[in-house]
N, C-alpha and C positions, 0 to 999 in steps of 0.2 A: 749528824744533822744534814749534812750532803746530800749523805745517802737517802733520807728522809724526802729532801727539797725533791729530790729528783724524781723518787716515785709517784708523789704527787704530781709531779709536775707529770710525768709519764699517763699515770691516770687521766687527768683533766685532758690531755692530749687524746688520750683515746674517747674520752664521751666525745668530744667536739667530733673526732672521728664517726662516732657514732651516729652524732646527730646529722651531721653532715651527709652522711650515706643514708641516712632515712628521708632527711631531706630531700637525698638527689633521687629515690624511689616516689616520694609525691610527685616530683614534677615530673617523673618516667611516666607513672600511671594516668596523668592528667594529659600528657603529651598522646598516649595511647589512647586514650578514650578519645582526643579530639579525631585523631586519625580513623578511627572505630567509626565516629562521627560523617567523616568524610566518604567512606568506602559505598556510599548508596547507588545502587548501578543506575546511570543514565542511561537514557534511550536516547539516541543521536538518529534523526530522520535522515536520510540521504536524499541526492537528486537525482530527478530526474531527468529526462529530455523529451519534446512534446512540441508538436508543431499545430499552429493554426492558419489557417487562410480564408478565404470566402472575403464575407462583408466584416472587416475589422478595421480599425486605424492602424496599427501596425502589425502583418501579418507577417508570420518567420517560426523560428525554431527557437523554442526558449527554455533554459533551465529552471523546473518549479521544484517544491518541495513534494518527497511523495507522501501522498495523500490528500493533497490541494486537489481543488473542486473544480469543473471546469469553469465558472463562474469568476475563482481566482487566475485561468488564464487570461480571459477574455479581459480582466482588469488590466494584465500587466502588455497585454495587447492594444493597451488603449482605449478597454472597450469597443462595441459596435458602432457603422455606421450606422448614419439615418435611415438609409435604403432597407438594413438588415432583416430578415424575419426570425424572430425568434421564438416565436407559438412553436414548436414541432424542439426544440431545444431543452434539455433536460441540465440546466447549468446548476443543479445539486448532483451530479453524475463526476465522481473520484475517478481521478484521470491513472493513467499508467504509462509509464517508459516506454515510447517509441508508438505514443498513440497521435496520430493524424485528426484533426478536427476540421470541417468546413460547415462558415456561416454563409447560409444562403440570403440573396436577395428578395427582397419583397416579391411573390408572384413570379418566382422563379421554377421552372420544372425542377420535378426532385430528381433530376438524372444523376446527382452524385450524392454517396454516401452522407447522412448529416445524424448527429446523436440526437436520438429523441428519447421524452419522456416515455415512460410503459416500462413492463419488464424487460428492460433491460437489449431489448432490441435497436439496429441502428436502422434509421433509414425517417423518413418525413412521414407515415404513413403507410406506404406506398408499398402491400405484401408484397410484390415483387422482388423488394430493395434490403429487407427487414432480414438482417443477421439474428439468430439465436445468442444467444448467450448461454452456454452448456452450464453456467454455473448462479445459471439464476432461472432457469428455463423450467415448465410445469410440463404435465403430462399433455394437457393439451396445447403447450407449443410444438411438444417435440415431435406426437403424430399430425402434424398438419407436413412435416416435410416427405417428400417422396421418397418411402426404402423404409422407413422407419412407421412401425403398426406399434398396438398397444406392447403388445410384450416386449418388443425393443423399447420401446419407452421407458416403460418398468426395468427394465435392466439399466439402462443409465443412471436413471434417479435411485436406482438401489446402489451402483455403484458409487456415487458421488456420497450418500450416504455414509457407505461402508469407511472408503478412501479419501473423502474431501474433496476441496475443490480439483477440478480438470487444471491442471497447468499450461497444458494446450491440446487442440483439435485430434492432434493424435492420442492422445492418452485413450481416445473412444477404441483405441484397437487391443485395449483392455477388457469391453466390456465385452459379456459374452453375445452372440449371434453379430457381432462385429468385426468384420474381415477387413484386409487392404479392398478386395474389390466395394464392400459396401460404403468403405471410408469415401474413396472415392468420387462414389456417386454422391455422397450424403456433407461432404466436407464445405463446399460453399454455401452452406448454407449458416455458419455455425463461426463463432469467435468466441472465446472464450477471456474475459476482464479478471 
């Protein structure tokens, strides 16, 4: 009868075993699926660094997030003075690391660089002042600069095509009928965002 109690009791000892380990598999699987749940990859923006001056309440070097508008600096700037002119100011324009911005005064000569509205050109207007942007630039920005005719043209914009955006002003000594000497001649004219 011993021997009896005991196998029984040995049995009932292993379902609960049983159940127990199927149990501790529910909550492994549940615990896994929450983890499963968790692994979605975030995209974490970084910062960057960006200075403004001209006409602002507080002008300096500020840490924004990248992809913030220039509009967002000018906020964390204080916004503009009263004096400011902002007609010629493109503040839907995505700023970048280690970009300089100047708000000019009302009826101010445009003698320094200022971001304006248009394709992507910097200056108030003022052909003179007006940077390209290699990576927003058409056929008729790029033959308006001196060294460069239609067929260079078309090789850039075939390049940028081909390879994507310019990373910077040098990358043009990729593109073909472009040398150190033409880079050169043809380099201030040209930024690349």
């Amino acid at each position: 009868m011993k021997k009896h109690k005991a196998n029984i009791l040995i049995i009932v000892i292993l379902i609960l075993l049983g159940v127990g380990c199927k149990d501790n598999n529910i909550f492994e699987d549940d615990f896994n699926e929450v983890v499963e749940q968790n692994t979605e990859k975030i995209e974490i923006t970084g910062e960057i660094i960006v200075e403004i001056k001209g006409e602002v309440s507080k002008p300096g070097v500020y840490k924004v997030r990248e992809g913030d508008r220039l509009n967002d600096l000018l906020l964390l700037a204080g916004g503009e003075t009263e004096e400011a002119d902002l007609k010629n100011t493109n503040l839907a324009l995505k700023i970048l690391d280690g970009e300089s911005f100047y708000i000019p005064k009302e009826g101010e000569e445009e003698t320094r660089l200022n971001i304006s509205s248009g394709t992507g050109h910097i200056g108030g207007g003022n052909s003179e002042n007006e940077l390209i942007d290699l990576n927003k630039a058409t056929k008729d920005d790029l033959v308006k600069v001196p060294g460069i005719g239609p067929q260079t043209a078309d090789n850039i914009l075939n390049y940028r095509e081909e390879f994507g955006s310019f990373k910077n002003v040098e990358d043009l000594l990729n593109v073909n009928r472009i040398g150190e000497k033409t880079l050169e001649k043809i380099r201030s004219y040209f930024l690349v965002r």
